[in-house]
N, CA, C and O atoms as a printed pandas DataFrame, in Angstrom:
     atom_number atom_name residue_name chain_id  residue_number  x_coord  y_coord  z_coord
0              1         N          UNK        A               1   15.308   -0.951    2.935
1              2        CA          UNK        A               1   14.793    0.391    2.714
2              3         C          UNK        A               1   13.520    0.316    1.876
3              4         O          UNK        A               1   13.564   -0.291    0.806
4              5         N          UNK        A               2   12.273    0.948    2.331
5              6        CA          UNK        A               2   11.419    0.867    1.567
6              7         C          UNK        A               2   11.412    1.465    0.231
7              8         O          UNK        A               2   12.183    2.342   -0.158
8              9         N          UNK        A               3   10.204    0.751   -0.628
9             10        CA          UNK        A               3   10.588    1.770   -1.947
10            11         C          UNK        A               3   10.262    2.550   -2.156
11            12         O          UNK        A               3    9.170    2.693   -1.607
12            13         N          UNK        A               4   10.737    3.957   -3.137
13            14        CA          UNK        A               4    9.968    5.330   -2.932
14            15         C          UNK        A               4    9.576    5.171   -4.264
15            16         O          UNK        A               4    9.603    6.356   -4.598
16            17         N          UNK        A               5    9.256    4.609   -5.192
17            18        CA          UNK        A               5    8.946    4.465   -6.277
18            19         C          UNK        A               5    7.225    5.029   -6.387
19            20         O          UNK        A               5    6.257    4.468   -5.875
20            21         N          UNK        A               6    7.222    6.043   -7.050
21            22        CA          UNK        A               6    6.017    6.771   -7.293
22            23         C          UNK        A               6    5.019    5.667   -8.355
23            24         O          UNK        A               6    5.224    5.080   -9.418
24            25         N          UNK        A               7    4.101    5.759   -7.587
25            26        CA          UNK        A               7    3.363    4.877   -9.310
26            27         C          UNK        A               7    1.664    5.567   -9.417
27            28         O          UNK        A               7    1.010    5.722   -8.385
28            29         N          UNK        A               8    1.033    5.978  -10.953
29            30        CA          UNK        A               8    0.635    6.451  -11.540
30            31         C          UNK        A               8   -1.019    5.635  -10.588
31            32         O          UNK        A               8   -1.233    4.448  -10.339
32            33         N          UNK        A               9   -1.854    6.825  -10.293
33            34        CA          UNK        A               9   -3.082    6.465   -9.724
34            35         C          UNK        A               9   -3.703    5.474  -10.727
35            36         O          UNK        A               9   -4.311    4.498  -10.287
36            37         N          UNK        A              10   -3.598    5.647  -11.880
37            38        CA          UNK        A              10   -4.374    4.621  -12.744
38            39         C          UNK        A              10   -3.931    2.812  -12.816
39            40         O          UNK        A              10   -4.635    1.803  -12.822
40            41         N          UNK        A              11   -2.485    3.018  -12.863
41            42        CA          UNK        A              11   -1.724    1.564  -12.296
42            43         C          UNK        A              11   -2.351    1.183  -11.260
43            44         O          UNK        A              11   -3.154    0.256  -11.373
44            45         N          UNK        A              12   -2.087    1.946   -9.729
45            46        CA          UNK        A              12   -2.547    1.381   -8.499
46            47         C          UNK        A              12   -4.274    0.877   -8.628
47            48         O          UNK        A              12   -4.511   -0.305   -8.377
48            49         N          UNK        A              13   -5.240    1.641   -8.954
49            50        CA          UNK        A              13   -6.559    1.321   -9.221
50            51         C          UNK        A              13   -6.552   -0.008  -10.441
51            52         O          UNK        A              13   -7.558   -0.715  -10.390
52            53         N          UNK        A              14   -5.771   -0.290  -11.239
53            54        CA          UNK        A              14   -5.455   -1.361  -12.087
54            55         C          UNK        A              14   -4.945   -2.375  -10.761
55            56         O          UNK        A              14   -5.749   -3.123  -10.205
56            57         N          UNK        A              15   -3.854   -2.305  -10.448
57            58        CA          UNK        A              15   -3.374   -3.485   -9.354
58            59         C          UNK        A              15   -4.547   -3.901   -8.407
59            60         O          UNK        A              15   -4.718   -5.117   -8.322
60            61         N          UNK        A              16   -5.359   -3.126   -7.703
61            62        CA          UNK        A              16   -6.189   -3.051   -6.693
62            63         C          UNK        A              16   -7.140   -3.385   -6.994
63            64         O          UNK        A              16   -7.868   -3.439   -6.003
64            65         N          UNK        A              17   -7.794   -3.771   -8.148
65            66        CA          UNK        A              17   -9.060   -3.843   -9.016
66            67         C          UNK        A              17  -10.190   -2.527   -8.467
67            68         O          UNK        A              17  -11.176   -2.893   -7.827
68            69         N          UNK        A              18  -10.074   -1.601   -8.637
69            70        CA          UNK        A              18  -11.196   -0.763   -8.108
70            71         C          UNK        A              18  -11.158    0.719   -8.595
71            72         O          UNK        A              18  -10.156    1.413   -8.767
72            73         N          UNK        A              19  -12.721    1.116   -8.814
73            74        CA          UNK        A              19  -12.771    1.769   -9.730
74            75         C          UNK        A              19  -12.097    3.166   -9.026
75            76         O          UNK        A              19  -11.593    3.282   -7.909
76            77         N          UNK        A              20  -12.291    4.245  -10.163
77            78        CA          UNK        A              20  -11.865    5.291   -9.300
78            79         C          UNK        A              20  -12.646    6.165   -8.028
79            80         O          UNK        A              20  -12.261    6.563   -6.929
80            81         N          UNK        A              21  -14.184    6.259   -8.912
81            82        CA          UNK        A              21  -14.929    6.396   -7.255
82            83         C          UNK        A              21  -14.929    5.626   -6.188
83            84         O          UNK        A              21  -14.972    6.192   -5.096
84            85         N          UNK        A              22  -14.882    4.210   -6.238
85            86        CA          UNK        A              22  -14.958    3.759   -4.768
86            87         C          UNK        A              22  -13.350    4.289   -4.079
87            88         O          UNK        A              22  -13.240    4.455   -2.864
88            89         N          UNK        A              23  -12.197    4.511   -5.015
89            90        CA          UNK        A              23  -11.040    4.603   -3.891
90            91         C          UNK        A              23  -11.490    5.920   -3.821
91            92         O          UNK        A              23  -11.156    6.177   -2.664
92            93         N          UNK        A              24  -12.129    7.156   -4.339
93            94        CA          UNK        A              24  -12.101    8.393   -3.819
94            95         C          UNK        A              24  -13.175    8.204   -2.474
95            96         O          UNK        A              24  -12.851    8.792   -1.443
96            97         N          UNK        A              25  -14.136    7.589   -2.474
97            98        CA          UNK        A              25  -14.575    7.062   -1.282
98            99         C          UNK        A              25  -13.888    6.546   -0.365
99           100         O          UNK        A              25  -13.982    7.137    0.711
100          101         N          UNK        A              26  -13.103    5.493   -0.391
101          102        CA          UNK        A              26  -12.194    5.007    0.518
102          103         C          UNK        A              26  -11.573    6.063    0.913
103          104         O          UNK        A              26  -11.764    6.365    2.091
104          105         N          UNK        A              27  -10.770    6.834    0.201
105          106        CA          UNK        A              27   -9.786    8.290    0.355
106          107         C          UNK        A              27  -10.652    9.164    1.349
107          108         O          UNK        A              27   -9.986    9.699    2.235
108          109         N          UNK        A              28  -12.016    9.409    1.367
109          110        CA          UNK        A              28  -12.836   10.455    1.937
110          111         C          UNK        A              28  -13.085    9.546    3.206
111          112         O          UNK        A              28  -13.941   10.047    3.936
112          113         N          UNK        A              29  -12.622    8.454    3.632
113          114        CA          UNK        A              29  -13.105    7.563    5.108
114          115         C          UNK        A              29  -11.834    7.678    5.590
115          116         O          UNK        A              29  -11.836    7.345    6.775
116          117         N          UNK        A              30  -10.681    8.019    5.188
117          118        CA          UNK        A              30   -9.318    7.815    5.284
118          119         C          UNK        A              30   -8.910    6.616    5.371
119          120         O          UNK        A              30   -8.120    6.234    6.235
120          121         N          UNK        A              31   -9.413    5.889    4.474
121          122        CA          UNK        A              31   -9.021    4.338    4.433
122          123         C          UNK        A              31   -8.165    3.866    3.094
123          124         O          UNK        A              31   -8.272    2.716    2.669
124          125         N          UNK        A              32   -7.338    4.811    2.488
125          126        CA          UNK        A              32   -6.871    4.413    1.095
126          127         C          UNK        A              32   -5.222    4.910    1.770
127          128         O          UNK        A              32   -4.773    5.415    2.799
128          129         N          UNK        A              33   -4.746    4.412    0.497
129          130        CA          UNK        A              33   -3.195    4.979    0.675
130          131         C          UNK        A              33   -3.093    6.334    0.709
131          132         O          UNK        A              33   -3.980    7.059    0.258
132          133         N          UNK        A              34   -1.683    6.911    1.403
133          134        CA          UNK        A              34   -1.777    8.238    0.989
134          135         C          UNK        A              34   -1.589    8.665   -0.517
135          136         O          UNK        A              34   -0.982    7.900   -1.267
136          137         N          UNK        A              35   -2.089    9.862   -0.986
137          138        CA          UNK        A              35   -1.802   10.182   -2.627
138          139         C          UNK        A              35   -1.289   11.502   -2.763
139          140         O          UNK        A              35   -1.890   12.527   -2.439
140          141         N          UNK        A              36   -0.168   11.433   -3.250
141          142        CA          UNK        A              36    0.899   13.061   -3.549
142          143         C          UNK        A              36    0.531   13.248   -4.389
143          144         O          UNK        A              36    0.039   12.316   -5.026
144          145         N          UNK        A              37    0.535   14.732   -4.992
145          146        CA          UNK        A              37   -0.117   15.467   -5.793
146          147         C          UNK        A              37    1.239   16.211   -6.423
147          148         O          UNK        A              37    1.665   17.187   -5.805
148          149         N          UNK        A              38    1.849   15.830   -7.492
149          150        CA          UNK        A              38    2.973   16.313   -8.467
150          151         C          UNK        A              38    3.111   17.903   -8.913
151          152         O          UNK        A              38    1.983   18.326   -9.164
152          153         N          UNK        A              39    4.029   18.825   -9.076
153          154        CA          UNK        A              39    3.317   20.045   -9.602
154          155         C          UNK        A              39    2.617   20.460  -10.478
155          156         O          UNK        A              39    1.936   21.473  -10.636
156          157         N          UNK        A              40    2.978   19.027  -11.411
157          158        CA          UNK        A              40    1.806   18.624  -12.585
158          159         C          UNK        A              40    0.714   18.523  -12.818
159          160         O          UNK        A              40    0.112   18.500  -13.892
160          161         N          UNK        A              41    0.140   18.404  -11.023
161          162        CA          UNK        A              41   -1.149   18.040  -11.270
162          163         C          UNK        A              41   -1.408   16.686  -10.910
163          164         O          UNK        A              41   -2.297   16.321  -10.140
164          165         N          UNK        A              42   -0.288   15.687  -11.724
165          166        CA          UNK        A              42   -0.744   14.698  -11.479
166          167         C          UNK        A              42   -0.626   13.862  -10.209
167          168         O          UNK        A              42    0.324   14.131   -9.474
168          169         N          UNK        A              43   -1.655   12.656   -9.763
169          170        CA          UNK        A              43   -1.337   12.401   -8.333
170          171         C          UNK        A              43   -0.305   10.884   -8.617
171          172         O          UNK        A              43   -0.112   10.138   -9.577
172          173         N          UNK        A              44    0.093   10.949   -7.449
173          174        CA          UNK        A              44    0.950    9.189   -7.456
174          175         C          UNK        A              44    0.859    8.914   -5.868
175          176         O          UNK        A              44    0.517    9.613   -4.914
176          177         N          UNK        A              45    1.340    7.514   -6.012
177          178        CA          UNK        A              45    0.941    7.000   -4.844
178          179         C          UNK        A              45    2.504    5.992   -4.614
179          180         O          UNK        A              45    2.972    5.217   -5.448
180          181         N          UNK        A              46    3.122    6.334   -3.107
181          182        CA          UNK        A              46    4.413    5.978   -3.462
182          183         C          UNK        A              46    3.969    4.014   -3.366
183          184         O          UNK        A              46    3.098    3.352   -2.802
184          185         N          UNK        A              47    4.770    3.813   -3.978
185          186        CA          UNK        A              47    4.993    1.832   -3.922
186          187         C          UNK        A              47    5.044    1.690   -2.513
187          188         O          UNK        A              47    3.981    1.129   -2.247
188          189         N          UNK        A              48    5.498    1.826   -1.738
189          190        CA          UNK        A              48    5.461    1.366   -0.180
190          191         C          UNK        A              48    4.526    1.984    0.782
191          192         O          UNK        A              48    4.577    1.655    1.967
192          193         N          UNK        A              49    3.678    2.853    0.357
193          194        CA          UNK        A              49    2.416    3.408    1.095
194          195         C          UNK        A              49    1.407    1.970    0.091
195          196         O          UNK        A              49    0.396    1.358    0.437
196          197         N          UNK        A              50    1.785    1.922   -0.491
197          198        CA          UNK        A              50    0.848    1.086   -1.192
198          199         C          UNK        A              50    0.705   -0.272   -0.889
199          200         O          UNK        A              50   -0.332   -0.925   -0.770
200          201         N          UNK        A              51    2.049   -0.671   -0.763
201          202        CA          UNK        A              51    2.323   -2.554   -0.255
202          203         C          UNK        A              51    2.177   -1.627    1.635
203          204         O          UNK        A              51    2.552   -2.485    2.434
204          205         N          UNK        A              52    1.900   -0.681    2.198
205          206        CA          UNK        A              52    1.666   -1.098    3.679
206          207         C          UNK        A              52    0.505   -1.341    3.812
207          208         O          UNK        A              52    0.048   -2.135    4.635
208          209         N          UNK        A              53   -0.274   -0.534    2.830
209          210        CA          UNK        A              53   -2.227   -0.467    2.479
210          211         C          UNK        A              53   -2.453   -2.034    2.635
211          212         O          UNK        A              53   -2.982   -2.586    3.600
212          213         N          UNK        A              54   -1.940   -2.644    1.478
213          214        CA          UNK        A              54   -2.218   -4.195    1.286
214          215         C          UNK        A              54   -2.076   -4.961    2.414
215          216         O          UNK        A              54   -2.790   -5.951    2.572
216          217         N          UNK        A              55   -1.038   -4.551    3.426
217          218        CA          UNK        A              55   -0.988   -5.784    4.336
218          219         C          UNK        A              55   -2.240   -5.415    5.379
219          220         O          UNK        A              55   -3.114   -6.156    5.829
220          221         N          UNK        A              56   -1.968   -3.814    5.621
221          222        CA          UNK        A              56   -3.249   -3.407    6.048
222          223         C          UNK        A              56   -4.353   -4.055    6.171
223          224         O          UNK        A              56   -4.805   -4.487    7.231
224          225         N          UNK        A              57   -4.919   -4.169    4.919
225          226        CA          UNK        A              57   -6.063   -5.146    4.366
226          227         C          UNK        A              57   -6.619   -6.359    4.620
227          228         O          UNK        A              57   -7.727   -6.865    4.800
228          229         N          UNK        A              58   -4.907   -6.793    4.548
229          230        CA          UNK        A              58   -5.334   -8.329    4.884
230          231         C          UNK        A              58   -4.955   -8.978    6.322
231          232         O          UNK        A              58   -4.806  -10.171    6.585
232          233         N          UNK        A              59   -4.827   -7.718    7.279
233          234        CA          UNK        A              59   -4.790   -8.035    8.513
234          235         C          UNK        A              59   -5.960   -7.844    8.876
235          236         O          UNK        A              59   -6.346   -8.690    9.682
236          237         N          UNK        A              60   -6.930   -6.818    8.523
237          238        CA          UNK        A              60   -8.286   -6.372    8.677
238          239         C          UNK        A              60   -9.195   -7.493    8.558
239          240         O          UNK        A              60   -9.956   -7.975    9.398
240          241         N          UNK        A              61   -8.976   -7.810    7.376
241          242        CA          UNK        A              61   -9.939   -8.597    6.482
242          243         C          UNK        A              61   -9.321  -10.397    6.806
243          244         O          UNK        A              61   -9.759  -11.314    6.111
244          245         N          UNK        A              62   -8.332  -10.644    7.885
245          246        CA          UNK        A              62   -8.154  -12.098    8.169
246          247         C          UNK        A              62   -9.491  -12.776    8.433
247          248         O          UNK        A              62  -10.509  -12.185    8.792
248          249         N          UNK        A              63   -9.373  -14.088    8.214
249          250        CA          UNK        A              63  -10.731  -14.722    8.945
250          251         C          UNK        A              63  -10.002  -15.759    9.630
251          252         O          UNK        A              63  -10.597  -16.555   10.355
């Protein structure tokens, strides 16, 4: 079962090395993970939208 584990936009941009404008760029090409928006306000990004992004990546980016 994948994980639904919410994690904090600032973690994921920490894991990912990248700042916050280039992923709002990525986000505006539709090339980033999806990002839920809490009633808080705050956004998260679930753990398994996140590890599918990554493999994503590195199927893209094989050489």
């Amino acid at each position: 079962m994948p994980s639904s584990k919410m994690l904090k936009l600032a973690a994921v941009l920490e894991e990912i090395e990248m700042s916050r404008a280039a992923f709002y760029r990525m986000r505006a090409r539709g090339q980033a993970p999806r990002i839920y928006k809490l009633p808080s306000g705050e956004l998260r990004i679930r753990r398994s939208d996140l590890d599918a992004w990554w493999a994503q990546q590195e199927e893209r980016f094989a050489v």
